[in-house]
Phi, psi and omega in degrees: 000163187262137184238166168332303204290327184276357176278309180300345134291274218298320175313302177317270243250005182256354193242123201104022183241264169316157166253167163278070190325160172272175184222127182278162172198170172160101159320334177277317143002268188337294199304292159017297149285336163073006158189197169284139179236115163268134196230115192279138235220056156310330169257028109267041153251186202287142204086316166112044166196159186291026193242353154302315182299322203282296165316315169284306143001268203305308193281356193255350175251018186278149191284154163336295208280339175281323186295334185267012138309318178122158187230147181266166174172146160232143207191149173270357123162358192273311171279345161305296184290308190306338158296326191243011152280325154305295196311276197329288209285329153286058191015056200218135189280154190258112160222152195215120178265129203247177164256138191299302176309003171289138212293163177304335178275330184264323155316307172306273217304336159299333184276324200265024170237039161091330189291151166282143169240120162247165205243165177202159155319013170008267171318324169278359166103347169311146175229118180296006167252028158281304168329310237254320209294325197297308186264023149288332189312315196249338166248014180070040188283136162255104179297127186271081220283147157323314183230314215235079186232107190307305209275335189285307156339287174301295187304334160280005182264339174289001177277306195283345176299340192276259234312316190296323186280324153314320181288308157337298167328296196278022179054038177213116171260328208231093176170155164283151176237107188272125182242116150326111203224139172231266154328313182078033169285322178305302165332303187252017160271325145342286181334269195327325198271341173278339163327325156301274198309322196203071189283072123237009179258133190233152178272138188224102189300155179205111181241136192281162174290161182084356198220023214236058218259347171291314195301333182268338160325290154352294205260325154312300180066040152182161187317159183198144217237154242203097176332330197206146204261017161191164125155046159253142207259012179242060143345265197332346184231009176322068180243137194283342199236160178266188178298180168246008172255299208298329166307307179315306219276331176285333174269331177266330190258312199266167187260188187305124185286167200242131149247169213219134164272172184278018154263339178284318157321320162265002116332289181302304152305300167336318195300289164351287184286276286234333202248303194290327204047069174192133155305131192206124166302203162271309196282016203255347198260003169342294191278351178287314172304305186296344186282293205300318196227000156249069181255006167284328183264029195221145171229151157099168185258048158192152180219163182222121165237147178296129167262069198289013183180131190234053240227073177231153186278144168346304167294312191288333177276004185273324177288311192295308183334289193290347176247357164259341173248000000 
């Protein structure tokens, strides 16, 4: 399972790989939000999502002789690049299973970082590890999970050792830290590592509507499943379910998840680009949205939200633009 000391490997072994993303700020924001707002600026690392770390993690802690078999991954594309931008660089082949509807820009970049991409049927009810299962089979593929990976974890869990030390810096000890959640690898490796580094800071998923399968989870208090496997403009965080390693760990640390609609979400990219200068998909502006347009469902006078991605097609970041600005 995933723990600090494997988040603190993976930080060792992420360093000088990852960049150290920034923590953002813009007084217009601040009004915005009804307090200070800081925004960890994840699409800018490399691939333009917090998903390299993960992707580097996981391959870099892989025995030799599996990695150079080659490694697998499915992903609607953020974990798709960050996986095949590790593999190339520790030389090792790739194949990354897509949702055919996934945008158009993260499929190319996935094929133009070296992984072979197959595609499956989302929207028609295909299920990718029925795809994924035949060829680890036949070619000795080591599957690289999205979320519900110890080590893909540890390597998202390394945002949060940046964000305690960063905040800490910015004189913030104290404050929700709002997560773009889709699986909650990303979520509940934060959790963990603040739990430590910064126990007065509490983690908070921010899932788009209709997809809001932790808040209900939550609220439930056992997993809960999402009617339907798309038809949200925050792709990146689509799932149905949350993990069985990221739940447990999503049920003991974090507080009530926010839920966004997909317009406050291309609001929150308009902000973003306009206030911040940095590209933010929708589902990557998930948490941003929520800093920015739920501050009735937030305490305390700072907040910190994750920009987990800034990986968007043209048309849609042309659409947020032109209806926000």
């Amino acid at each position: 399972m995933t723990s600090l000391a494997l988040i603190e490997a993976a930080a060792a072994r992420l360093k000088g790989h990852a960049r150290r993303t920034p923590l953002l700020s813009s007084p217009f924001l601040d009004e915005i939000a009804g307090r200070r707002l800081l925004v960890k600026a994840e699409c800018l690392q490399h691939t333009g999502s917090f998903k390299f770390r993960g992707g580097w993690a996981a391959l870099s802690a892989l025995d030799p002789e599996l990695r150079k078999r080659g490694v697998i991954a499915y992903s609607s594309g953020n974990h798709a690049q960050g996986v095949a931008l590790a593999a190339r660089a520790h030389g090792a082949p790739a194949v990354i299973v897509m949702p055919a509807d996934a945008p158009k820009l993260k499929i190319d970049n996935t094929r133009a970082l070296g992984a072979e991409v197959v595609l499956y049927d989302r929207a028609g009810g295909e299920d990718r590890d029925a795809v994924s299962a035949p060829l680890v089979e036949s070619r000795g593929l080591t599957l690289i999970k999205p979320y519900d990976e110890p080590q893909v974890i540890a390597g998202q869990g390394t945002v949060g050792l940046e964000i305690a030390e960063q905040a800490a810096k910015d004189g913030i000890t104290e404050a929700d830290v709002l997560v773009c959640c889709g699986g909650g690898g990303l979520t509940s490796g934060i959790a963990l590592a603040l739990e430590d580094r910064a126990p007065k800071m509490r983690v908070r998923p921010a899932e788009p509507e209709g997809f809001d399968d932790v808040v209900r989870s939550q609220k439930a208090g056992t997993p809960q499943t999402n009617a339907a496997p798309s038809g949200s403009i925050c792709d990146a965080i689509l799932t149905p379910t949350p993990g069985d390693i990221t739940w447990p760990i999503l049920s003991r640390l974090c507080g009530t998840g926010i839920t966004i609609t997909d317009d406050e979400a291309l609001h929150a990219m308009a902000l973003a680009f306009q206030r911040l200068k940095i590209v933010v998909e929708p589902g990557g502006a998930a948490a941003l949205a929520a800093a920015l347009f739920h501050g009735d469902e937030i305490e305390g006078d700072a907040v910190i939200a994750v920009a987990t991605g800034g990986n968007v097609d043209t048309e849609v970041f042309t659409q947020a633009l032109t209806r926000f600005l």
